[in-house]
N, C-alpha and C positions, 0 to 999 in steps of 0.2 A: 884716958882721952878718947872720947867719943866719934869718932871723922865717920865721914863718906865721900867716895869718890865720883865722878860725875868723867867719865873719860870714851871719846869717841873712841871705834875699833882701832884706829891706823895708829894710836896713840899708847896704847895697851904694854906694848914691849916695853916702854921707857920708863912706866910705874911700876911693875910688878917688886921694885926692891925698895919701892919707897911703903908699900902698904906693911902696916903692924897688925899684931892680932888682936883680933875683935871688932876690925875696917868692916865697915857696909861699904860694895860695889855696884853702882847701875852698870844692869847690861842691857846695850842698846839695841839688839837682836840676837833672835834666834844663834847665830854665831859667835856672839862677845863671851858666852860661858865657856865654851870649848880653847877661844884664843887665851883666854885668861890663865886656863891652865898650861897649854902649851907653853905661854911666856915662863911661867912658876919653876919647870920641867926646864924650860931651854937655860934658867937662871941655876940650876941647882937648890929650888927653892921649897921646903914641902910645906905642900898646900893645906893641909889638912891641919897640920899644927900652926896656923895663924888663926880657923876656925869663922873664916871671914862669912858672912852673910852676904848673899845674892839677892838683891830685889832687879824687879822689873822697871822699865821708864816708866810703867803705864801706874806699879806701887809707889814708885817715886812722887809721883804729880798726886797721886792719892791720899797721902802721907798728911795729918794736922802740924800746922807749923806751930808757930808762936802766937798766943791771943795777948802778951804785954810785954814783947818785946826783951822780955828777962827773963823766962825759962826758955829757952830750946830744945827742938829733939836731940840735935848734935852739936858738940862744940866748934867742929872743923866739916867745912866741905870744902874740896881741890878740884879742879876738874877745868880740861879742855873737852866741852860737849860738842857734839855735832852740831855745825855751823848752820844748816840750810837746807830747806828739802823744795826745788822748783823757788819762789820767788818768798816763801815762806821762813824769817830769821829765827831759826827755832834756839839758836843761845840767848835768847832775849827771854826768851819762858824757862827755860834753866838756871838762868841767875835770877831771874824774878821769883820762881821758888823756893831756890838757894836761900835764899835775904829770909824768908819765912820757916827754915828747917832748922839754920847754921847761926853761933854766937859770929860766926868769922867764916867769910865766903872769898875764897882767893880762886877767880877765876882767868883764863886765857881763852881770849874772844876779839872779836872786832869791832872797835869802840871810833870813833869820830864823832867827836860832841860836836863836832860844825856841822852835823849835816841837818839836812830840813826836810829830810824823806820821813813820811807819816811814820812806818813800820819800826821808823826806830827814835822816834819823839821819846814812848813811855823809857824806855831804854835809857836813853841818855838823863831822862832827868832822876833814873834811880841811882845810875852812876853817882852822878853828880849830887845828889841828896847822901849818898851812904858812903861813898869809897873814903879811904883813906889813905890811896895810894893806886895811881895809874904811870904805869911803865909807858919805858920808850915803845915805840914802835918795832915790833922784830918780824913782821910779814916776811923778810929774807930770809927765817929760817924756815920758813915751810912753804909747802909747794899746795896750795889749794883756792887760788884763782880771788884769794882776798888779801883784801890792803887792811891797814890799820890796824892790826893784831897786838893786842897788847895784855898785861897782868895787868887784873884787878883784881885789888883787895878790898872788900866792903864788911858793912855790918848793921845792920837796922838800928844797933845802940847808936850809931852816928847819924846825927842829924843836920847834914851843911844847912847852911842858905842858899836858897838856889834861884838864880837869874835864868827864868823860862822864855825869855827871848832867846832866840835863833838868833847870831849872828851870821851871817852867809859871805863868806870873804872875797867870796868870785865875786860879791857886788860890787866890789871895788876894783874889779876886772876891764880896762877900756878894750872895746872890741875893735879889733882891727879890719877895717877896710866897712865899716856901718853901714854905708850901702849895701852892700851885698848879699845875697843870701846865705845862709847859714849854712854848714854841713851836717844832714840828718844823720847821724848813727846809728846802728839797730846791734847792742848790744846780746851775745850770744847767751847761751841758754847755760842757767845757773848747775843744773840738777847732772849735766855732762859731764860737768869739770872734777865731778864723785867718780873716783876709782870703780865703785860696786857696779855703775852702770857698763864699763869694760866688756867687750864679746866678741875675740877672735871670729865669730860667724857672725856679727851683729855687721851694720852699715859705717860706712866710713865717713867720718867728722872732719873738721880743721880742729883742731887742739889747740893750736900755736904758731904767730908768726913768727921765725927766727930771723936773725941775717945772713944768716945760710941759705933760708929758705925755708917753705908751708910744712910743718909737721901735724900729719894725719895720725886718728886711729881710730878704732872700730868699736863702735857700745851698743846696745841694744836696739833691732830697728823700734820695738812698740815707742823707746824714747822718741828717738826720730821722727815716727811717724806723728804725735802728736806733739812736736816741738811748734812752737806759734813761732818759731825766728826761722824764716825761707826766704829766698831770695826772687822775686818775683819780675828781676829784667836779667836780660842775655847777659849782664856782666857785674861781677862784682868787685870791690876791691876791700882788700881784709887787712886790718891792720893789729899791731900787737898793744894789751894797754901796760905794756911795762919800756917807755920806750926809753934808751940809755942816754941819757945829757940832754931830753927831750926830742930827741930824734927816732921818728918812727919808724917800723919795719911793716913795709908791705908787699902785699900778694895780688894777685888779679885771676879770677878764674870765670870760665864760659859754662855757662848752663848750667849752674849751680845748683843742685837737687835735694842735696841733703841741709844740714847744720851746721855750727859751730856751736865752740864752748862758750864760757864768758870769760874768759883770759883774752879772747879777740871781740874786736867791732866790725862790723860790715858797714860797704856804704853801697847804694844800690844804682849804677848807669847802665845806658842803652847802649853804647857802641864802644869799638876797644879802644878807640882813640880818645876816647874821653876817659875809659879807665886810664889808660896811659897818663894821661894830662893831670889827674888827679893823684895818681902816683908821685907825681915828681912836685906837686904841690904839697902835698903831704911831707915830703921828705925836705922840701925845703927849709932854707935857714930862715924866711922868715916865721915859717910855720912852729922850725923850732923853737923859737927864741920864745913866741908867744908862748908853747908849752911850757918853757921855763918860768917865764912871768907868773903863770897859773901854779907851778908847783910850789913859786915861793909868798905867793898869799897865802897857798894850801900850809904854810910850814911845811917846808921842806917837803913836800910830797914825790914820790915818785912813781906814782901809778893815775894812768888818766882816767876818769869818769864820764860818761854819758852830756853829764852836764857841761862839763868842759870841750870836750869836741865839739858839743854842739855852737859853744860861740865861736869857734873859729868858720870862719869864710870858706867859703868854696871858690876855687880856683875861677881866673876869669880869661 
């Protein structure tokens, strides 16, 4: 059996006992060779008698795939790839080359066929042309600032039918209070919510809104400094997008200089009395209830989007 593996760094520890010999591994940087082995070493595992082959990402994407869909290089590719870099969906080119290398591509990635964002159109109609099998949703088992996480099993032998209409379910969304203006949100900065950018000397972030209350930490200032999400009036108010029975957790902070991740949204007011006022709108039951409504056209969703805060009203 011919495999290769396709697996972000943070991910490395939980395969090292599933790899046999004669596996090809991408390593995703400079550091993925070294942790590979650590893992092998922390397993009791010796490295050397599996015999595994190491290419680069950069031999990966290099690699001829299939020209008739019935030879392949590999019989199996596995892999949770790296999600994202800045606003860029980089598992959408990992399983698009997967589909071209592998008879059988079982990947863990973030899938939502309802959405109608460009970046992930090609995405979803390879899905949906090849899988033969998409899991429940398990985003609750990991900690990295995205929703929809699911196993997919694909294979270019499979050819669905596939309805390239977008259906968009929030269309069916009645927006409460239609007079009013909308709540603009300015969704935090993707590229923070990555461990690597991490730096006890680096500038301090929001990370997280709990209901305990704002959890900060510190990542690189060059991030920061060229993050495009700043707050640009004396007050902001931060809210979390995993909110519990649709009820939000928020924050308010003055002269706001840095960033946030994208696990929060910012909204942007002039005085603290209106941050105030907005807070308890937010928190509000009819606020919630609307969250709800929107999680359950989303099926069952429980994480808020850009999109969705946006049709809610602004306090009056």
């Amino acid at each position: 059996m011919n495999n290769l593996l396709v697996f972000d760094n943070r991910h490395i520890g939980n395969q090292v006992k599933n790899i046999k010999k004669g596996d090809t591994i991408v390593l995703m940087d400079r550091l993925s060779r070294n942790r590979w082995s650590k893992y092998f070493k922390y397993n009791s595992i010796e490295e050397e008698d599996l015999k595994v082959k190491y290419i680069t990402k950069e031999d990966f994407f290099n690699m001829s795939g299939t020209k008739n869909n019935k030879k392949f290089p590999f019989d199996n590719i596995v892999g949770n790839p790296p999600y994202s870099k800045g606003s860029k969906l980089l598992y959408r080119y990992f399983f698009e080359k997967s589909l071209d290398l592998a008879q059988k591509v079982t990947m863990i990635m973030p899938v939502n066929l309802e959405s109608t964002h460009d970046s992930r159109k090609q995405l979803n109609y390879l899905v949906k042309k090849h899988s033969s099998y998409i899991g429940e949703d398990i985003s609750h088992e990991f900690n990295v600032g995205q929703d929809n996480i699911r196993c997919v099993i694909a294979s270019k032998t499979i050819n669905n039918e596939v309805d390239t209409t977008v259906n968009n379910t929030l269309n069916n969304y009645t927006l409460l209070y239609p007079q009013r203006k909308r709540l603009d949100p300015i969704k935090g900065n993707t590229q923070l919510s990555n461990a690597k950018y991490d730096d006890p000397n680096g500038e301090e972030i929001i990370d997280k809104v709990l209901r305990t209350g704002v959890f900060k930490k510190t990542v690189l200032s060059s991030e920061v400094k060229k993050a495009s999400q700043k707050i640009k009036t004396p007050y902001a108010v931060f809210v979390n997008h995993t909110p519990s029975k649709g009820l939000l957790n928020v924050h308010v902070e003055e002269n706001f200089k840095t960033t946030w991740s994208m696990r929060v949204f910012a909204f942007e007011v002039n005085k603290k009395e209106e941050a105030d006022k907005l807070c308890g709108w937010l928190q509000s039951k009819e606020i919630q209830e609307e969250i709800l409504k929107m999680f359950k056209l989303k099926n069952d969703a429980y994480t808020v989007t850009k999109e969705m805060l946006g049709k809610l009203p602004w306090y009056e």
